[in-house]
Phi, psi and omega in degrees: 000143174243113155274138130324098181225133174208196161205192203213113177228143161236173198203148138255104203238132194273353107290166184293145201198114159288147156216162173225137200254120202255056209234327159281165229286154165322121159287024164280314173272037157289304166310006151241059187224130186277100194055220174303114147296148168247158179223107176225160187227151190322130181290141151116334185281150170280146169196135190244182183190100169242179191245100186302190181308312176252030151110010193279128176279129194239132158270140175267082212249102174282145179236121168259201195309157155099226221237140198227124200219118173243157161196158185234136172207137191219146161252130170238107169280162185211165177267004172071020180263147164298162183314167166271171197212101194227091217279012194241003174319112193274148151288135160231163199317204178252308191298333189266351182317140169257139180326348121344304180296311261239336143342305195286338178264345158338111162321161162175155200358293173247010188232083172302100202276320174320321180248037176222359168302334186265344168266355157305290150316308170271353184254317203248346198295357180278328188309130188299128184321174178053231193299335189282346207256300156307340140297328172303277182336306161302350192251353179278296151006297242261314182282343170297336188232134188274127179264151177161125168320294167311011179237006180327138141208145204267344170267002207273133199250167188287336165298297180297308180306317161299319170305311176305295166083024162186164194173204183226190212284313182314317182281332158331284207300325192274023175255303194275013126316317156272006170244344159304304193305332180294315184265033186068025190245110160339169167167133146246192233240136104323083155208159179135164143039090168236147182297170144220040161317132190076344194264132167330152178272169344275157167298080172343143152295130151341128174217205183261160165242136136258150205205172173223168170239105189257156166253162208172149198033041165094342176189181219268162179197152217255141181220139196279332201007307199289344218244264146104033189207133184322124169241150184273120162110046162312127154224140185266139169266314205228136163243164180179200170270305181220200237260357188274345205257335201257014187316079185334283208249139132260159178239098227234072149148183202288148186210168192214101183278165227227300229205083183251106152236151166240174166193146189203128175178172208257155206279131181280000000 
C-alpha cells in the first residue's frame, strides 16, 4: 500500500523569526519512502536540518517578516496491516533494560510519575506483567478521559488530565505514558500520521496524531490509547519523553497561524 502524507502550516510574523519545525516522516521509515520527501518553504527563508538528541529531523528555519508557508509531503509504503499486537511480549526487569530505554522510564514535563505512582499501582499491579498489562492502563485510559477538540489545553498534565477527565489525543497519551512509566514499562511520547483506512464513515478532518511506544520483548511497539484499537497507516514523525520534546513547531518570537492542514491517505 502507498500512502500519502504530508501537511501544509502557514503563519503570520511581524519581524524576522526563527523557528523549528518537526514534520518530517520518522527515519525509522525512510527505506519506504517513495523518492524524495519534500519539505520547502516560504521564498526568501533560510532552512538548515539537524538530528535532535532522540534522533528526530528538526528544521531550522529564519522567516522572514509577513506571511510564511512550511509544507511537507511524502509517499510511504506500508503493508497495509493493523499495528501488531504480540500478546506473548515479556515485560523486562528494570536491571536487564538497555541504556537507552531507561531515560523512558523517567518523570518529565506533562507525564508526572511521581504523583501518578501510587495510583498506577492500584489501578494496574493486578494486571499480568508485559502486553496485558499495558493494555490494561489503555483500555482504562482510553473510557476515562471524554476526548473533544473544545477541552484542548496546551498546558494540561497527565495528573490534570486525570483529575480532569477529559482532553484530546496528547492528553490520552501522556496519562498512559505516565502510568506505564510508574509500573517500570520504557514508553515514549508519540507523534504523526494515522489513516483512517478501514475505519467507518464519516470521517473527522484530518489532524496530527499522538501515541505511544513501550518496549517489551527486545523492542518498542506501538499502543493507541486514544484510539485504544490497532489501526492501518501508522506513520510516525517524531518520538520523545511527552508532547515538549515533539512540538510540530517552535517559534521563537510573535505569530499568528493562518493555515493548519493535514493529510494521510492512501495514494492514487
Amino acid at each position: 500500500m502507498r500512502l500519502n502524507v504530508g501537511c501544509e502550516l502557514s503563519f503570520d510574523f511581524v519581524q524576522e523569526t526563527p523557528l523549528i519545525a518537526i514534520l518530517n516522516v520518522h527515519h525509522s521509515r525512510v527505506d519506504d519512502i517513495e523518492g524524495i520527501e519534500t519539505f520547502q518553504s516560504t521564498l526568501g527563508s533560510s532552512v538548515d536540518g539537524y538530528h535532535d538528541q532522540f534522533g528526530n529531523w528538526c528544521n531550522r528555519i529564519l522567516a522572514a517578516p509577513g506571511p510564511f508557508t512550511c509544507s511537507t509531503n511524502a509517499v510511504v509504503y506500508d503493508d497495509g496491516l493493523p499495528d501488531p499486537v504480540v500478546l506473548d511480549a515479556i515485560q523486562h526487569h528494570v536491571q536487564d533494560l538497555p541504556a537507552e530505554t531507561l531515560v523512558y522510564l523517567l518523570g518529565s514535563r506533562y507525564c508526572e510519575t511521581d504523583v501518578l505512582s501510587e495510583d498506577a499501582w492500584r489501578l494496574f499491579g493486578y494486571a499480568p506483567e508485559g502486553w496485558q498489562r499495558v493494555q490494561a492502563v489503555c483500555d482504562y485510559v482510553h473510557n476515562h478521559i471524554t476526548f473533544g477538540y473544545e477541552f484542548s489545553n496546551p498546558t494540561r498534565t497527565a495528573a490534570s488530565g486525570f483529575a480532569e477527565g477529559r482532553g484530546v489525543c496528547r492528553d490520552f497519551t501522556h496519562l498512559a505514558v505516565a502510568f506505564c512509566r510508574c509500573l517500570n514499562i520504557p514508553t515514549r511520547y508519540c507523534t504523526g500520521y494515522i489513516t483512517d483506512i478501514g475505519t467507518p464513515l464519516p470521517h473527522s478532518a484530518m489532524d496530527f496524531c499522538a501515541w505511544m511506544e513501550v518496549y517489551l520483548g527486545g523492542q518498542w511497539h506501538a499502543f493507541d490509547p486514544r484510539n485504544n484499537k490497532p489501526r492501518i497507516g501508522r506513520i510516525k514523525v517524531a518520538h520523545g519523553r511527552d508532547a515538549a520534546d515533539v512540538p510540530l513547531t517552535n517559534i521563537f518570537g510573535p505569530n499568528v497561524l493562518t493555515k493548519f492542514t493535514v493529510w494521510a491517505e492512501e495514494a492514487v
